[in-house]
C-alpha positions, -999 to +999 in steps of 0.1 A: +381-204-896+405-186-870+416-210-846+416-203-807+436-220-777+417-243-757+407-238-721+448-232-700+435-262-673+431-283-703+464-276-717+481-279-685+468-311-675+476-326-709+511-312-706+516-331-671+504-364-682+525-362-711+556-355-688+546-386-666+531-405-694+504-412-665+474-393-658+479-404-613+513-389-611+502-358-631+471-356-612+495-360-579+514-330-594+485-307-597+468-314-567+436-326-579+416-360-587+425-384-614+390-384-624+393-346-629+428-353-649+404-377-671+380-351-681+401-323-689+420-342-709+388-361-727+376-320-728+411-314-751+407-342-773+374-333-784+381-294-789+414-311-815+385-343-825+412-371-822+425-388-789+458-376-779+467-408-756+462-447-757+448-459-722+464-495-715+460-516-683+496-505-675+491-462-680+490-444-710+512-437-742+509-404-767+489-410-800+509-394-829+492-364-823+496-366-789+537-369-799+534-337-822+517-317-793+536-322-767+569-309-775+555-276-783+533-275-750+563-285-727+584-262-744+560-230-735+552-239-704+588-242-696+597-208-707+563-197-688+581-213-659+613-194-663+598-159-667+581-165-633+610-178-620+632-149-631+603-124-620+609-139-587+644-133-585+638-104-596+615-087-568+633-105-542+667-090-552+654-051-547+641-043-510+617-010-513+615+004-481+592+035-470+605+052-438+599+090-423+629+115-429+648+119-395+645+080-388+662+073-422+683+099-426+699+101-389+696+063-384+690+038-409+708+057-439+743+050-418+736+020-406+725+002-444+757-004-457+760-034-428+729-048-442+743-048-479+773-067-466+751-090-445+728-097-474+746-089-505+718-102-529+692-074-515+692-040-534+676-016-512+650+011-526+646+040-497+613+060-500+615+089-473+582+107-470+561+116-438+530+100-457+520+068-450+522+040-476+489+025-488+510-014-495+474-026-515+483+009-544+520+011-539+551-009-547+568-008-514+576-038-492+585-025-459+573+007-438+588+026-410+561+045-396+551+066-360+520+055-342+504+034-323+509+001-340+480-006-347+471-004-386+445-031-400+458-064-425+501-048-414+523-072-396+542-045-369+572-049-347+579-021-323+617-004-330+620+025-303+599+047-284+594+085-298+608+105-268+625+138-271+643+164-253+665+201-262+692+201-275+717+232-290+754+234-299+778+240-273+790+277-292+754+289-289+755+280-253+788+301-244+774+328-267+742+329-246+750+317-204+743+291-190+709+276-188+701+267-148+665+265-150+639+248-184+628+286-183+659+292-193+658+282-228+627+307-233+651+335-238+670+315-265+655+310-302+634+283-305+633+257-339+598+251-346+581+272-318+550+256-330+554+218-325+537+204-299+567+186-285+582+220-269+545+225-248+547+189-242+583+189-227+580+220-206+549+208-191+566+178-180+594+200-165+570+214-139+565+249-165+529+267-165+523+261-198+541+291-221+523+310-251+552+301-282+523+311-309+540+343-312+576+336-315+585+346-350+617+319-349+624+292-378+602+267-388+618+236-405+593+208-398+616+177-393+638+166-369+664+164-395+667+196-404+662+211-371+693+190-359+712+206-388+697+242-381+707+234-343+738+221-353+749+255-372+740+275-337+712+293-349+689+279-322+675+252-300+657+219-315+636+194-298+651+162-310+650+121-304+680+119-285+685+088-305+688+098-336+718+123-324+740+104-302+768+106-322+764+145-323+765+144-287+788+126-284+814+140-302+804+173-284+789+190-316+757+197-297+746+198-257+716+184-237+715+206-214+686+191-194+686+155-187+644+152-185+640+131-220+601+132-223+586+101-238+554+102-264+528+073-264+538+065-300+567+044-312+586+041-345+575+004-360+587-017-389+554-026-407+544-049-442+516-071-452+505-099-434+506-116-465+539-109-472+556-123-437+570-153-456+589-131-481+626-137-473+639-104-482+614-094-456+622-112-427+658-105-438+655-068-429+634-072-401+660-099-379+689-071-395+669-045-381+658-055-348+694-075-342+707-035-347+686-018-326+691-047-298+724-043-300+727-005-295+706-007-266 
């Protein structure tokens, strides 16, 4: 006859008692009734047909059975234990992290290397994609995301505000005049005629609203690369003025306008709700906001 295990919650309370040599303390350790330690342990010794402890008016003591069982159970729930343990460890030691391109590449690649030296024990994972993460299908701790802020079962904590304004290196500006007027910049190429940010921006300069469905210039489709495409003089971006500051400030390209036009979405730092105890969590998000608190 093939043997089989006994019910776990048997086992487990069995294991417990024989630790404590007292069915209260191990019913104290598991959170449940000593009447309920009782029966699963009067469930075990019938599965095995012998009793595996004495009862005495002061506890109880391990039959010889009881004696030859217990070694074996404490040993395998102790390297149960220790695989959790190290699984643990394990997760908690690598940070995955889901964030769109031009916010990760322009601002929180640089910036990461302060948080390995803050938290030395965290491995960060960076995921760039434009897609959002689904956290219930996907291994990914953290998101950096554009919207509203509002996404169902997510914790979110608001990082900046997605405003944006033109921007073009200062050799493409000698090459082509000076720009007096938002008009201007119509006789200039344009990177990514297309996205709405351009209409948005010259509408909010006080421009009737221009026709760019039939400029033919370059098409890119991040910040990112249009910065890098601006950057080599071969036109003008709309960009997040902070994700370039350093580029402007070192001169390597110009905003020639100072109207910064500002979206009704934000860039937010998102996870479970479920997970908002995890420390490697709330490591990155005190690092991240202390940064960006900082800076402004």
């Amino acid at each position: 006859m093939t043997a089989y295990l006994p019910p776990l919650a048997a086992i487990r309370c069995f294991e417990a008692a024989a630790r404590h040599q007292s069915f209260t303390r191990a019913a104290h350790e598991l959170g449940m009734t000593q009447a309920a330690m009782s029966y699963q342990i009067k469930l075990l010794e019938e599965r095995l047909a012998g009793p595996l402890f004495l009862r005495g008016s002061r506890g109880v003591v391990l039959t010889e059975a009881g004696r030859r069982l217990a070694p074996a159970v404490t040993e395998a729930f102790s390297t149960l234990r220790a695989a959790f343990e190290d699984l643990g460890e394990t997760a908690e030691g690598v940070l995955s992290v889901s964030a769109v391109n031009t916010f990760a590449s322009n601002w929180l690649v640089p910036r990461l290397g302060a948080f390995q030296l803050a938290h030395p024990g965290i491995a960060v994972r960076l995921d760039v994609s434009g897609h959002l993460v689904d956290f219930a299908r996907q291994e990914m701790d953290i998101g950096i995301r554009c919207g509203d802020g509002c996404w169902s079962g997510l914790a979110a904590h608001r990082l900046m505000a997605v405003d944006y304004t033109p921007m073009l290196s200062p050799g493409l500006l000698d090459r082509m005049g000076p720009l007096d007027a938002p008009a201007d910049l119509l006789k200039l190429p344009l990177i990514d005629p297309a996205d709405p940010w351009w209409m948005d921006w010259f509408t909010a300069a006080g421009l009737p609203a221009p026709d760019l469905s039939r400029r033919t210039e370059m098409r890119v489709g991040t910040q990112h690369l249009a910065g890098n495409v601006a950057l080599a003089g071969h036109g003008v971006a709309i960009l997040t003025p902070a994700f370039f500051a350093e580029e402007v400030a070192a001169g390597r390209l110009v905003q020639p306008f100072p109207l910064v036009h500002r979206s009704g979405a934000s860039y937010w730092l998102v996870y479970p709700e479920a997970r908002r105890r995890s420390g490697k969590i709330r490591a990155f998000r005190d690092w991240l906001l202390q940064e960006l608190a900082s800076e402004a």
